[in-house]
mmJSON file of the N, C-alpha and C atoms, coordinates in Angstrom:
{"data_MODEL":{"atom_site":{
"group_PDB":["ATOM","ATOM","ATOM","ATOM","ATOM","ATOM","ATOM","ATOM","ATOM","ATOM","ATOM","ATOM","ATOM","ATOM","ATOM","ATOM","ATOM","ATOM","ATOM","ATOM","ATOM","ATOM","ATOM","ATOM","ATOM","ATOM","ATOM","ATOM","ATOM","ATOM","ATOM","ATOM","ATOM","ATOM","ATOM","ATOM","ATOM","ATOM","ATOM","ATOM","ATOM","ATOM","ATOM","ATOM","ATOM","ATOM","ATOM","ATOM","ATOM","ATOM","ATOM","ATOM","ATOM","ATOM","ATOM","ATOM","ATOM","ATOM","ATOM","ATOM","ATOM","ATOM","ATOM","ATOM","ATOM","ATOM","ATOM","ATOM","ATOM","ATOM","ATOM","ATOM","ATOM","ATOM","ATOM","ATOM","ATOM","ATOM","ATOM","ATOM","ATOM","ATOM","ATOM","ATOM","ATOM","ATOM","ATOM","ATOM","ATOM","ATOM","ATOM","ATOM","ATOM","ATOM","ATOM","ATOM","ATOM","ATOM","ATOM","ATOM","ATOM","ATOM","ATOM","ATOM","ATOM","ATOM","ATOM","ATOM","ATOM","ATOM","ATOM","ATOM","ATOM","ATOM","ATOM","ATOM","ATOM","ATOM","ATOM","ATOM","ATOM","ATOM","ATOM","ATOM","ATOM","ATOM","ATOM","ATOM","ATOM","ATOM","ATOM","ATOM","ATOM","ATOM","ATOM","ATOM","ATOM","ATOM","ATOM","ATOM","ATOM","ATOM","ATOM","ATOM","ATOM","ATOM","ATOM","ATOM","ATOM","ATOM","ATOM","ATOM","ATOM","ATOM","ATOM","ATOM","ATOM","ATOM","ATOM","ATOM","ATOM","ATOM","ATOM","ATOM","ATOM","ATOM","ATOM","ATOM","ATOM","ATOM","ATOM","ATOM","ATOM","ATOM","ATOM","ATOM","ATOM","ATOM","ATOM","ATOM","ATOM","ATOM","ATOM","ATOM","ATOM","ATOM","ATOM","ATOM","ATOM","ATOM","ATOM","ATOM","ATOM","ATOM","ATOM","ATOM","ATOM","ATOM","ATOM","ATOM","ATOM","ATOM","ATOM","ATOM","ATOM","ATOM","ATOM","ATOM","ATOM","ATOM","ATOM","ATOM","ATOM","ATOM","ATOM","ATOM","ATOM","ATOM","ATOM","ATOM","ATOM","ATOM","ATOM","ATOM","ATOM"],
"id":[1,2,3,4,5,6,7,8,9,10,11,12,13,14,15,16,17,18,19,20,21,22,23,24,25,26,27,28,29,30,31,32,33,34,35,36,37,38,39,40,41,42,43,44,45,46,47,48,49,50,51,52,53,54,55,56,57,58,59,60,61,62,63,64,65,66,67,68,69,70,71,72,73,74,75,76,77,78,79,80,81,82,83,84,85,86,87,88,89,90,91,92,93,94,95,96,97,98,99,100,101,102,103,104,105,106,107,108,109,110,111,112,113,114,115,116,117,118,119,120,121,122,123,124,125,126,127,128,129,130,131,132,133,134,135,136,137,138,139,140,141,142,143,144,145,146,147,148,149,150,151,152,153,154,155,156,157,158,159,160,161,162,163,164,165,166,167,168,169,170,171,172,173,174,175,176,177,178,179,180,181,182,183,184,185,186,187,188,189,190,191,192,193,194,195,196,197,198,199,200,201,202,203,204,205,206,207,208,209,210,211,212,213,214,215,216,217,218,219,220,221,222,223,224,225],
"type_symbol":["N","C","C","N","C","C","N","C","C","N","C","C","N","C","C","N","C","C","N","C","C","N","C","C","N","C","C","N","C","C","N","C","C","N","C","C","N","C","C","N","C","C","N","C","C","N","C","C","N","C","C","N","C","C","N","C","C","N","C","C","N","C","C","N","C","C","N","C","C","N","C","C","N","C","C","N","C","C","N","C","C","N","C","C","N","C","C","N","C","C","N","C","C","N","C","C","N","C","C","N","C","C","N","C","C","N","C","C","N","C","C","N","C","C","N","C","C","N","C","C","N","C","C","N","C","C","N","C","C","N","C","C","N","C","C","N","C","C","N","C","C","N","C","C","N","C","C","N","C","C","N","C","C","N","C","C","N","C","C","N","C","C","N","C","C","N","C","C","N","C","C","N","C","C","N","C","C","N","C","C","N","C","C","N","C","C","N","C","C","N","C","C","N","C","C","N","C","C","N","C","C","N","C","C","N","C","C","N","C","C","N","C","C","N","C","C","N","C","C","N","C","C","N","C","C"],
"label_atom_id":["N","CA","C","N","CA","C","N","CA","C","N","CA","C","N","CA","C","N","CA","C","N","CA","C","N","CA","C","N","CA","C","N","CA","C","N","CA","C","N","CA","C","N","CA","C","N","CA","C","N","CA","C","N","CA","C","N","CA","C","N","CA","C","N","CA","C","N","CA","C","N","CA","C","N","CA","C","N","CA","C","N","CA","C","N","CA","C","N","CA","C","N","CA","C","N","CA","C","N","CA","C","N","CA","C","N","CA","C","N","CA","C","N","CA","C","N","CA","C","N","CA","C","N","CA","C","N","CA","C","N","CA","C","N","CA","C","N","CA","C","N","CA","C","N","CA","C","N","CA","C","N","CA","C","N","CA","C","N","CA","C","N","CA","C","N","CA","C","N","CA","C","N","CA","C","N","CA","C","N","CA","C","N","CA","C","N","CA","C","N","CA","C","N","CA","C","N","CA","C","N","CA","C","N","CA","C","N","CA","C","N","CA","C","N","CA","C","N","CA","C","N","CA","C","N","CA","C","N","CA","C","N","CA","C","N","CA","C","N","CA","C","N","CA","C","N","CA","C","N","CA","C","N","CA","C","N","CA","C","N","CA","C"],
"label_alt_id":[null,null,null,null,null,null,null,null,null,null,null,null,null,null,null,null,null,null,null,null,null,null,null,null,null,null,null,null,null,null,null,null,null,null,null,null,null,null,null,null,null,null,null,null,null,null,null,null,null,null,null,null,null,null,null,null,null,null,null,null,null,null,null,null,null,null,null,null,null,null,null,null,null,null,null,null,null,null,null,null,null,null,null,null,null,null,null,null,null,null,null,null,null,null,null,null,null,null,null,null,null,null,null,null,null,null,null,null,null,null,null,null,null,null,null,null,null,null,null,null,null,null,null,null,null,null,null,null,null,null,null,null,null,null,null,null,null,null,null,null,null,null,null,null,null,null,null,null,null,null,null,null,null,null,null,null,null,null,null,null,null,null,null,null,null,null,null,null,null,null,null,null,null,null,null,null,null,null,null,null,null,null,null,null,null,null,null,null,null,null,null,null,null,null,null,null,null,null,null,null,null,null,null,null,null,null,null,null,null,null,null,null,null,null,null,null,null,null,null,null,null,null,null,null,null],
"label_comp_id":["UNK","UNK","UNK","UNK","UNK","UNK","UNK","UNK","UNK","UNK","UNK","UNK","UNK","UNK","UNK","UNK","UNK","UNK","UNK","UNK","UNK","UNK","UNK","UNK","UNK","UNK","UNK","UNK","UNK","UNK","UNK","UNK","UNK","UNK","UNK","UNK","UNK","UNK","UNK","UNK","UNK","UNK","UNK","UNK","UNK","UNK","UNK","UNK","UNK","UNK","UNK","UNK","UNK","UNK","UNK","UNK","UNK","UNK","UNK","UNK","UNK","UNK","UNK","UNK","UNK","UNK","UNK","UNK","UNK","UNK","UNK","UNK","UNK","UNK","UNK","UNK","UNK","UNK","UNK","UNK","UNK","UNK","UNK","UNK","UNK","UNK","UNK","UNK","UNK","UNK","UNK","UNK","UNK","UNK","UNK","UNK","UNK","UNK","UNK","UNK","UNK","UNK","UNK","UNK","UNK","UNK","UNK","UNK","UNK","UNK","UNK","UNK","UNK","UNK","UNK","UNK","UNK","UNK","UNK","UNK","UNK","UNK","UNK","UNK","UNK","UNK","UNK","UNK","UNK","UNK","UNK","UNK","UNK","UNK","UNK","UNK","UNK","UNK","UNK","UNK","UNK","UNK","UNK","UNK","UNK","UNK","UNK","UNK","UNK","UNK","UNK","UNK","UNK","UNK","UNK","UNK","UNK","UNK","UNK","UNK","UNK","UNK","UNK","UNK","UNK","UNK","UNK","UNK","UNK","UNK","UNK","UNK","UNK","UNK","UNK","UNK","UNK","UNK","UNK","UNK","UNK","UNK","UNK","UNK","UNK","UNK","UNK","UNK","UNK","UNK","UNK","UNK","UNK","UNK","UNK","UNK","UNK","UNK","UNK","UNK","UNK","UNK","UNK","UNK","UNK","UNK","UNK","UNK","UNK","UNK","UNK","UNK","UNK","UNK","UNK","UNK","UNK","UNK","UNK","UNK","UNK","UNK","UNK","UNK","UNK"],
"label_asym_id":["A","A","A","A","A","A","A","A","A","A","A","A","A","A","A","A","A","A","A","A","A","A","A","A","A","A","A","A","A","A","A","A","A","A","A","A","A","A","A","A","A","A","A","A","A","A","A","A","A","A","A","A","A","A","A","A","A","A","A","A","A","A","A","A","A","A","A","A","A","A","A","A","A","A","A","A","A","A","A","A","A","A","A","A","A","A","A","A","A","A","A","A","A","A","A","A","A","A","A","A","A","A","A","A","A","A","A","A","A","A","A","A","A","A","A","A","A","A","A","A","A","A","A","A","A","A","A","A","A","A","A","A","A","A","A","A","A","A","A","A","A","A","A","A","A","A","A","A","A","A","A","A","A","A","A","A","A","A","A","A","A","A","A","A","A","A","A","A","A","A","A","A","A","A","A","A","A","A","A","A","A","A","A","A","A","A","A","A","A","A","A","A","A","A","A","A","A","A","A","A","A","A","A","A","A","A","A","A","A","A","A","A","A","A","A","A","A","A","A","A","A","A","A","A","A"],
"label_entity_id":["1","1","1","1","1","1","1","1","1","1","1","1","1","1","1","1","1","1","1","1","1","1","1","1","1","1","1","1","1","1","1","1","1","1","1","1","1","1","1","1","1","1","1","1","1","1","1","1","1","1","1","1","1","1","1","1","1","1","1","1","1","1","1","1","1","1","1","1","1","1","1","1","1","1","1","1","1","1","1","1","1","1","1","1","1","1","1","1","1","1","1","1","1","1","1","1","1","1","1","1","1","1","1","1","1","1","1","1","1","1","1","1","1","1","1","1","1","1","1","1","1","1","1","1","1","1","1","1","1","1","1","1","1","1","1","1","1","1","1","1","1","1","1","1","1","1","1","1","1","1","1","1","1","1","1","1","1","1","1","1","1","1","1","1","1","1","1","1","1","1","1","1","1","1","1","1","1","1","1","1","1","1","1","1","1","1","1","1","1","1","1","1","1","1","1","1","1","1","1","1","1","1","1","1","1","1","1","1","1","1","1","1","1","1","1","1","1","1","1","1","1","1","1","1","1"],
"label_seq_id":[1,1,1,2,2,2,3,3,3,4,4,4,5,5,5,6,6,6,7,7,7,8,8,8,9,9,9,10,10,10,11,11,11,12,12,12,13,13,13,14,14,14,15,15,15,16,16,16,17,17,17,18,18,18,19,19,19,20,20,20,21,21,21,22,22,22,23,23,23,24,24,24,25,25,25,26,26,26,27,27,27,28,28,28,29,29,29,30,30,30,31,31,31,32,32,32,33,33,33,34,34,34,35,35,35,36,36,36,37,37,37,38,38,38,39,39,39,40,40,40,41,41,41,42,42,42,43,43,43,44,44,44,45,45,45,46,46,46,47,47,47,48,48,48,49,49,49,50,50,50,51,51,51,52,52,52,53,53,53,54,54,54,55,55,55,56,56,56,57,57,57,58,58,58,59,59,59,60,60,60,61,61,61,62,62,62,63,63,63,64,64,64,65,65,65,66,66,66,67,67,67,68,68,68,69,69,69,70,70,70,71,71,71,72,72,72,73,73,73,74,74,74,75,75,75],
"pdbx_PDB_ins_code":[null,null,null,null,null,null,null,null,null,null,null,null,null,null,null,null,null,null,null,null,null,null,null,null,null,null,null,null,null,null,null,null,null,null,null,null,null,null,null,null,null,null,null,null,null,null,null,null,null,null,null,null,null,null,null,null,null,null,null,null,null,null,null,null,null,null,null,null,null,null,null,null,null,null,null,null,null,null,null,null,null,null,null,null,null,null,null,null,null,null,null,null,null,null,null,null,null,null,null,null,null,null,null,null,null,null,null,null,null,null,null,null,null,null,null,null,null,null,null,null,null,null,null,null,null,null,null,null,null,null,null,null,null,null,null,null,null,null,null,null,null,null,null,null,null,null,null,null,null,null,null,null,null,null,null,null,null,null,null,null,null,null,null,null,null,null,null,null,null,null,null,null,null,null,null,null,null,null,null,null,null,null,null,null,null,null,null,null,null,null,null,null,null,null,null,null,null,null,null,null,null,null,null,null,null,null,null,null,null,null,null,null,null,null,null,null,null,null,null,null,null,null,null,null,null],
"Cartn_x":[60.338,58.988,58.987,60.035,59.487,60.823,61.119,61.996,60.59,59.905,59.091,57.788,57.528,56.735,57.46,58.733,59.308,59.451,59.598,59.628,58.557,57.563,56.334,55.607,56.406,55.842,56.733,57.483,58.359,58.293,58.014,57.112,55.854,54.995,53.714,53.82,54.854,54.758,55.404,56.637,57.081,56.038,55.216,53.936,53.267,53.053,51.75,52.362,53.757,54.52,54.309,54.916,54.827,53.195,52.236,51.035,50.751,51.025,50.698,51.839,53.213,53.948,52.741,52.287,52.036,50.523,49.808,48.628,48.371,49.957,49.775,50.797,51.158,51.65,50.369,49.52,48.573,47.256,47.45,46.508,47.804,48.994,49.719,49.357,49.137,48.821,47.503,46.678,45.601,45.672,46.07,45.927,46.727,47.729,48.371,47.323,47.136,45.712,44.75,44.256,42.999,43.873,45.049,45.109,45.137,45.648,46.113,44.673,43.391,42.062,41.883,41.754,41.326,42.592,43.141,44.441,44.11,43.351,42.673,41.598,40.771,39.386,39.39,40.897,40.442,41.056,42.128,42.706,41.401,40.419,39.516,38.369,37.929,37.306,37.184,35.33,35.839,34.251,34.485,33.069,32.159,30.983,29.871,29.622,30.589,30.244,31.096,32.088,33.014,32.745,32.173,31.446,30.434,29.31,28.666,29.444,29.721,30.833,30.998,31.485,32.475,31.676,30.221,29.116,28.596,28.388,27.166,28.552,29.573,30.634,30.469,30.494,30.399,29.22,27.935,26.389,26.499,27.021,27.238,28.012,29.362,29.824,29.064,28.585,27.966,26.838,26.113,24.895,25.147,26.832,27.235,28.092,28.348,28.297,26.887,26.071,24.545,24.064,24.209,23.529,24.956,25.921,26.368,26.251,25.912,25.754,24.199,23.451,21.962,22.148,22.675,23.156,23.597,24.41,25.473,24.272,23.325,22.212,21.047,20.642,19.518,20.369,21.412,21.702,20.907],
"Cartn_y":[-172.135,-172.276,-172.919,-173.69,-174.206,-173.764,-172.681,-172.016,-170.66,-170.422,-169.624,-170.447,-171.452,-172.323,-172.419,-172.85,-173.042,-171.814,-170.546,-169.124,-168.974,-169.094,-168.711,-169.569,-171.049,-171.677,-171.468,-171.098,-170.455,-169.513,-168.242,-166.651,-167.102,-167.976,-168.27,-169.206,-169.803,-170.606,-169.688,-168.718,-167.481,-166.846,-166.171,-165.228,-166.106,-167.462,-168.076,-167.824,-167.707,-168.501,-166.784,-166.038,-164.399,-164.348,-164.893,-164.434,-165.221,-166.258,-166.909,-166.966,-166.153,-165.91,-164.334,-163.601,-162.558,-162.987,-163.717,-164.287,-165.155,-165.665,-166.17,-164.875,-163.951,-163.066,-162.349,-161.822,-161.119,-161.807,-163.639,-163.927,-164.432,-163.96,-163.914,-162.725,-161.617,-160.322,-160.433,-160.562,-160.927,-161.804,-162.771,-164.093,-163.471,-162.485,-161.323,-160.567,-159.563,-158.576,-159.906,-160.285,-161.122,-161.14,-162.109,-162.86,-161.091,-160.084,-158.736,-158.454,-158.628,-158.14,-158.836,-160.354,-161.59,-160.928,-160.738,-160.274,-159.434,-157.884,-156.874,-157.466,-158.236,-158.527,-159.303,-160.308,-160.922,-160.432,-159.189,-158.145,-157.361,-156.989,-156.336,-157.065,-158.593,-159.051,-159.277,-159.032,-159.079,-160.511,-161.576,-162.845,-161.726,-162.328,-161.644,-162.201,-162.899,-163.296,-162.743,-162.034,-161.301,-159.598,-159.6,-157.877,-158.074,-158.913,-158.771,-159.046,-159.409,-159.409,-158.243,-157.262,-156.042,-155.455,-155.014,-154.233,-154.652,-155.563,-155.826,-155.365,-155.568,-154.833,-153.014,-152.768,-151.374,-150.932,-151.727,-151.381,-150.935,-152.066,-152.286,-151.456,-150.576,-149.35,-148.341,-148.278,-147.311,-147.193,-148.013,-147.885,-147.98,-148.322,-147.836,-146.552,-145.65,-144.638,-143.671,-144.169,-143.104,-143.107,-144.686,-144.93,-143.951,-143.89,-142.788,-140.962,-140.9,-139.521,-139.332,-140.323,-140.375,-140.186,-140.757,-140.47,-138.845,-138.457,-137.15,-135.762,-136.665,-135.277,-135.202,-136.793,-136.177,-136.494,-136.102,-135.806,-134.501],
"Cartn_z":[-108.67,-108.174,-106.791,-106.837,-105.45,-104.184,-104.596,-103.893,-103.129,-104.179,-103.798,-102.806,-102.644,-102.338,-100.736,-100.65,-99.037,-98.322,-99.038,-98.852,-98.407,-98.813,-98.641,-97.249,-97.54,-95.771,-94.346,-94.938,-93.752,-93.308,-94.428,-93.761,-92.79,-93.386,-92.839,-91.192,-91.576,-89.922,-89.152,-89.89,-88.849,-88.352,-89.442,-89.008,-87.405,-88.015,-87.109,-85.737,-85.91,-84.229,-83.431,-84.3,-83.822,-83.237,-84.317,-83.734,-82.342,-82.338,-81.368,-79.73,-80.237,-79.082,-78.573,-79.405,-78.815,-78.001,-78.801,-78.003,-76.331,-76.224,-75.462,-73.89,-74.951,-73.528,-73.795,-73.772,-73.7,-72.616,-72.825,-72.112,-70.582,-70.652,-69.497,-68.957,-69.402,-68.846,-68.039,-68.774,-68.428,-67.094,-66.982,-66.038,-64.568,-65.183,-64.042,-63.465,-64.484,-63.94,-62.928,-63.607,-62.742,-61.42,-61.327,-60.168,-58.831,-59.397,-58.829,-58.014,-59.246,-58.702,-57.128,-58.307,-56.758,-55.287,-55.274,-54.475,-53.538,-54.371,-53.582,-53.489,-53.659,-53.176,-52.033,-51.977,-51.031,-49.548,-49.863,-48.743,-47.885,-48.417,-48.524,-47.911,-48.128,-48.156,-46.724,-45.973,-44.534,-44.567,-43.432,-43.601,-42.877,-43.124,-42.412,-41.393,-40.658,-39.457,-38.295,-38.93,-38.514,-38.657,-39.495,-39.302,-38.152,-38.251,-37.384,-35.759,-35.4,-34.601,-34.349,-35.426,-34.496,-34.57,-35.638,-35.352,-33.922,-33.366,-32.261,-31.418,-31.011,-30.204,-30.139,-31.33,-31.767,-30.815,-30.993,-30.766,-29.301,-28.667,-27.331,-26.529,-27.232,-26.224,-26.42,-28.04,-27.857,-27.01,-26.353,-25.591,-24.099,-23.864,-22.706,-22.619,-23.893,-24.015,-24.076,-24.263,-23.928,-22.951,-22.089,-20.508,-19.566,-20.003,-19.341,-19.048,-20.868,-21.016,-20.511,-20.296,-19.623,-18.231,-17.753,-16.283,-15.904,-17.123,-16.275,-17.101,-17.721,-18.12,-17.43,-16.133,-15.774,-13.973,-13.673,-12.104,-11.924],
"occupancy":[1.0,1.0,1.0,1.0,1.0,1.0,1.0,1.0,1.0,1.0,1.0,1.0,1.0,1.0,1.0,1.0,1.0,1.0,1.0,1.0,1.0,1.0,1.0,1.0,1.0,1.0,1.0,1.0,1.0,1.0,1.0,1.0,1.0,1.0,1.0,1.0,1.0,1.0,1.0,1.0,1.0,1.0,1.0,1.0,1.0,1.0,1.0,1.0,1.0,1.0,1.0,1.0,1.0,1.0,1.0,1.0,1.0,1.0,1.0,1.0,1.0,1.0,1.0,1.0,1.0,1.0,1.0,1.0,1.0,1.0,1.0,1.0,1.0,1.0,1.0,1.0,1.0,1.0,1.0,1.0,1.0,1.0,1.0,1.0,1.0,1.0,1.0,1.0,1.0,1.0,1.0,1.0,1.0,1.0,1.0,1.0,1.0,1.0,1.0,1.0,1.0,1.0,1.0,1.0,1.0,1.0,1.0,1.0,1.0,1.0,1.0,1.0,1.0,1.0,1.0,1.0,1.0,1.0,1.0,1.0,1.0,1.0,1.0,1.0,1.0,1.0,1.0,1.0,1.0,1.0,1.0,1.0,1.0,1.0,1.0,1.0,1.0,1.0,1.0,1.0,1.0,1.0,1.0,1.0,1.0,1.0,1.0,1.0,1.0,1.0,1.0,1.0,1.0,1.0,1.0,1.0,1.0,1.0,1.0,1.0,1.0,1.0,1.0,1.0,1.0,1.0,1.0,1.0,1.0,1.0,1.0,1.0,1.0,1.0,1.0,1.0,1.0,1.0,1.0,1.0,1.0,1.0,1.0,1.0,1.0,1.0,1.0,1.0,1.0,1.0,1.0,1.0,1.0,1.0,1.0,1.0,1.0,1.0,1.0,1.0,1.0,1.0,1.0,1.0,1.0,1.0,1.0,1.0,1.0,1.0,1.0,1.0,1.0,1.0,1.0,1.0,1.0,1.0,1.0,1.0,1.0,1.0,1.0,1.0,1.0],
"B_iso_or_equiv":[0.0,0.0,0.0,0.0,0.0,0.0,0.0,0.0,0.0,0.0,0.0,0.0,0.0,0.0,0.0,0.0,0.0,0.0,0.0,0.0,0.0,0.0,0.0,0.0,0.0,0.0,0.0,0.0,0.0,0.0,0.0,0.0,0.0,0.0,0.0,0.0,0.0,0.0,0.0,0.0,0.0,0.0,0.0,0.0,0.0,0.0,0.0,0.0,0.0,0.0,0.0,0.0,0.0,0.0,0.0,0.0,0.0,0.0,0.0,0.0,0.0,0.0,0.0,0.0,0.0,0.0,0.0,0.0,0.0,0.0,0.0,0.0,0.0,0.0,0.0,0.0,0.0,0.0,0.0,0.0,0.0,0.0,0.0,0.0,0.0,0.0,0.0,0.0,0.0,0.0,0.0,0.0,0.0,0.0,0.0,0.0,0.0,0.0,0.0,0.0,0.0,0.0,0.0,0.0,0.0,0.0,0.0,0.0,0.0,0.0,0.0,0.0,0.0,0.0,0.0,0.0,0.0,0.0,0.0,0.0,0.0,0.0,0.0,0.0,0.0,0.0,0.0,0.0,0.0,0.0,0.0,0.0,0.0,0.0,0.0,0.0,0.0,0.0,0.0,0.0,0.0,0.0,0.0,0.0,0.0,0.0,0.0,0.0,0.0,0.0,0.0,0.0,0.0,0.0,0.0,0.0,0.0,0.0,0.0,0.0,0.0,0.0,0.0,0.0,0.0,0.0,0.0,0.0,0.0,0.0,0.0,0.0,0.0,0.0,0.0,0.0,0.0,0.0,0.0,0.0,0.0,0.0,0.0,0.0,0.0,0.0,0.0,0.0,0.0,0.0,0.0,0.0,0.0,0.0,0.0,0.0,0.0,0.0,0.0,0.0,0.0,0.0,0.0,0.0,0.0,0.0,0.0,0.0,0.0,0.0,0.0,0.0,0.0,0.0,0.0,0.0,0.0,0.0,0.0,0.0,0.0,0.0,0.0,0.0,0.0],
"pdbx_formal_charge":[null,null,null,null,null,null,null,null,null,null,null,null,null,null,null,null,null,null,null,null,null,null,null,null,null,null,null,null,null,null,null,null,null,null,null,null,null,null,null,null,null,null,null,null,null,null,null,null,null,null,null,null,null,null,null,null,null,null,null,null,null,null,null,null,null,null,null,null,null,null,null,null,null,null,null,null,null,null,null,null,null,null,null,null,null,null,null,null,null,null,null,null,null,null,null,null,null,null,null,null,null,null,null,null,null,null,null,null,null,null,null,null,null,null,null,null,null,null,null,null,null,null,null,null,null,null,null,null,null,null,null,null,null,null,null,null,null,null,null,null,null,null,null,null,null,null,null,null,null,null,null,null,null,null,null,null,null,null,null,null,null,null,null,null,null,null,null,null,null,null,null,null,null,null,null,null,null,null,null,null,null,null,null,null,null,null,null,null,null,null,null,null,null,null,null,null,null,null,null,null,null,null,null,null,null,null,null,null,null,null,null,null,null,null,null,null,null,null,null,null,null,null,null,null,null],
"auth_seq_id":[1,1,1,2,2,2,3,3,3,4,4,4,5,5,5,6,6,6,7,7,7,8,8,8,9,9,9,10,10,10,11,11,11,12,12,12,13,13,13,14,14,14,15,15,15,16,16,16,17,17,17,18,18,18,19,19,19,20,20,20,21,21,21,22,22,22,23,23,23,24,24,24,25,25,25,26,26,26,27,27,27,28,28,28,29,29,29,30,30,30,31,31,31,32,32,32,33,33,33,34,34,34,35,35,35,36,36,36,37,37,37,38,38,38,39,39,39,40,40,40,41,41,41,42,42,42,43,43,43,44,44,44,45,45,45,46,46,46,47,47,47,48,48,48,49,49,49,50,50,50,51,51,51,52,52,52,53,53,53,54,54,54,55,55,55,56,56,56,57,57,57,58,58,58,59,59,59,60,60,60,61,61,61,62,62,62,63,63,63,64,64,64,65,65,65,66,66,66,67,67,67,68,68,68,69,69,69,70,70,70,71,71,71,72,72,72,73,73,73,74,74,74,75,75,75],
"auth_comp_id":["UNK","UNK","UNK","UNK","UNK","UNK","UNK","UNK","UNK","UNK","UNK","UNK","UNK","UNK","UNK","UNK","UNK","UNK","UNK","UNK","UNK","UNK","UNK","UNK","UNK","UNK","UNK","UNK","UNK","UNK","UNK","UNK","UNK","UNK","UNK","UNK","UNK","UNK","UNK","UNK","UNK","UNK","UNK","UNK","UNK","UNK","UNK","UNK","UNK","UNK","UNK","UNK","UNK","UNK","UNK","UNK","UNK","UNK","UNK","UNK","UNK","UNK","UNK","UNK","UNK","UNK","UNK","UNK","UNK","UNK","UNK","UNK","UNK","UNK","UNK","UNK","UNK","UNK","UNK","UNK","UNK","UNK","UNK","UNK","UNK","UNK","UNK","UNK","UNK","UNK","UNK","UNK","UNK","UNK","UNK","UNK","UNK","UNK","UNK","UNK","UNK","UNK","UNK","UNK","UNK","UNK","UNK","UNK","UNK","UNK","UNK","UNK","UNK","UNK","UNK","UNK","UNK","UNK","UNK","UNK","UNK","UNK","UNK","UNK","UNK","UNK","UNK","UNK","UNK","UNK","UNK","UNK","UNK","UNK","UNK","UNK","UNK","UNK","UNK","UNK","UNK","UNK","UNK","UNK","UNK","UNK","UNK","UNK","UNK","UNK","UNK","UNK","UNK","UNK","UNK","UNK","UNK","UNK","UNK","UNK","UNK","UNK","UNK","UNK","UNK","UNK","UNK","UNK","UNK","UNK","UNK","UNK","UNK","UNK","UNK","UNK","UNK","UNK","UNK","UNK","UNK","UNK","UNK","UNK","UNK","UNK","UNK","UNK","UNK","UNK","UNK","UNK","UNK","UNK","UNK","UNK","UNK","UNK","UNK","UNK","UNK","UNK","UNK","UNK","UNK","UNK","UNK","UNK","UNK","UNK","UNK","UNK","UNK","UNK","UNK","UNK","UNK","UNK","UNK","UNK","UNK","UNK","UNK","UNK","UNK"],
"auth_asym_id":["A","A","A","A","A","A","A","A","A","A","A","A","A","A","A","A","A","A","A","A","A","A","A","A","A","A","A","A","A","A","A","A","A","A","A","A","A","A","A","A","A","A","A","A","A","A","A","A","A","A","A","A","A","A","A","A","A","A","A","A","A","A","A","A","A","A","A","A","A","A","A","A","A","A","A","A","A","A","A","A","A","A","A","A","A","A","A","A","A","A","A","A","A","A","A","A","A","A","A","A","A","A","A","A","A","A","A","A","A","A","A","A","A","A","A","A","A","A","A","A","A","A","A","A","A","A","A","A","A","A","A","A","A","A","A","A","A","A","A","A","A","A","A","A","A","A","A","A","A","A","A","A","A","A","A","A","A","A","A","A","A","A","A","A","A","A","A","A","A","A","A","A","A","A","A","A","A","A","A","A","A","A","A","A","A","A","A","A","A","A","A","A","A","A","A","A","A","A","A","A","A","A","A","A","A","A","A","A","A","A","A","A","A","A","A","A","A","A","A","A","A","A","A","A","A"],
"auth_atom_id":["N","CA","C","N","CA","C","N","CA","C","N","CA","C","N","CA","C","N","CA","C","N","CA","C","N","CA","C","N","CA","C","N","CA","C","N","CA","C","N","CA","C","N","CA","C","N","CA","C","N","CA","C","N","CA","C","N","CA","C","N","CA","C","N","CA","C","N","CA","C","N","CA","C","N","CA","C","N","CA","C","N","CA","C","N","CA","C","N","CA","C","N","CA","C","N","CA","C","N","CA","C","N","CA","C","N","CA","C","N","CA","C","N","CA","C","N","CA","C","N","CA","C","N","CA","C","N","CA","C","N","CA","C","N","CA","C","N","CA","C","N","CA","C","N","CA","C","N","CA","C","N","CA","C","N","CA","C","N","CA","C","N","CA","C","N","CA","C","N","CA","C","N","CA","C","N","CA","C","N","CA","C","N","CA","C","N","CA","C","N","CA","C","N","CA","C","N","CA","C","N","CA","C","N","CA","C","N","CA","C","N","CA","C","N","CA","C","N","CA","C","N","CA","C","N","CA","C","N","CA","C","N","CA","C","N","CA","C","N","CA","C","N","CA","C","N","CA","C","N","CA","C","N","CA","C","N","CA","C","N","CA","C"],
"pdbx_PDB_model_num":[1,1,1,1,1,1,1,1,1,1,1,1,1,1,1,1,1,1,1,1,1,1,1,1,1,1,1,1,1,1,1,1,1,1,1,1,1,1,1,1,1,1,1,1,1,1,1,1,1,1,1,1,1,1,1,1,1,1,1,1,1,1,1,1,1,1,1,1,1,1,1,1,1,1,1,1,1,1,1,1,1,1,1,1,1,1,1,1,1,1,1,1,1,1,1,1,1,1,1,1,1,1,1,1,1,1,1,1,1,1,1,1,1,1,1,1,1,1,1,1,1,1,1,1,1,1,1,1,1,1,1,1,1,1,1,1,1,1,1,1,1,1,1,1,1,1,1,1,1,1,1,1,1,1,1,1,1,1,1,1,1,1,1,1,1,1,1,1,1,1,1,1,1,1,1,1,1,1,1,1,1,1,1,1,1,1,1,1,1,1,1,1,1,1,1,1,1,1,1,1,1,1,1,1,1,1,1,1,1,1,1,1,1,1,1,1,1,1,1,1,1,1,1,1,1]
}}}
């Protein structure tokens, strides 16, 4: 009987450790994935003080690209 009793707590703390080695690589996977996202988001990621920046640059040839083509359409 009590051969079956230590049998039985030793399957069970085996089980717990298996469940809990696999629980804790799963929330390693996880903690991978995430950091991968944050990774591309922050490659990607441009301040808005820095877009505006290259937009008002952008704005600006382009309107010395039209005051030119204004020029060479009404000579």
């Amino acid at each position: 009987m009590e051969q079956a009793v230590v049998t039985l707590v030793v399957a069970a703390l085996s089980g717990l450790g298996v469940m809990n080695a696999r629980l804790h690589n799963r929330i390693s996977v996880l903690d991978r994935r995430t950091d991968q996202i944050e990774l591309r988001i922050a490659e990607n990621y441009v301040a808005k003080a820095d877009l505006s920046e290259a937009m008002d640059r952008f704005e600006s040839h382009m309107l010395r690209i039209e005051n030119k083509l204004d020029k060479i359409i009404f000579k």
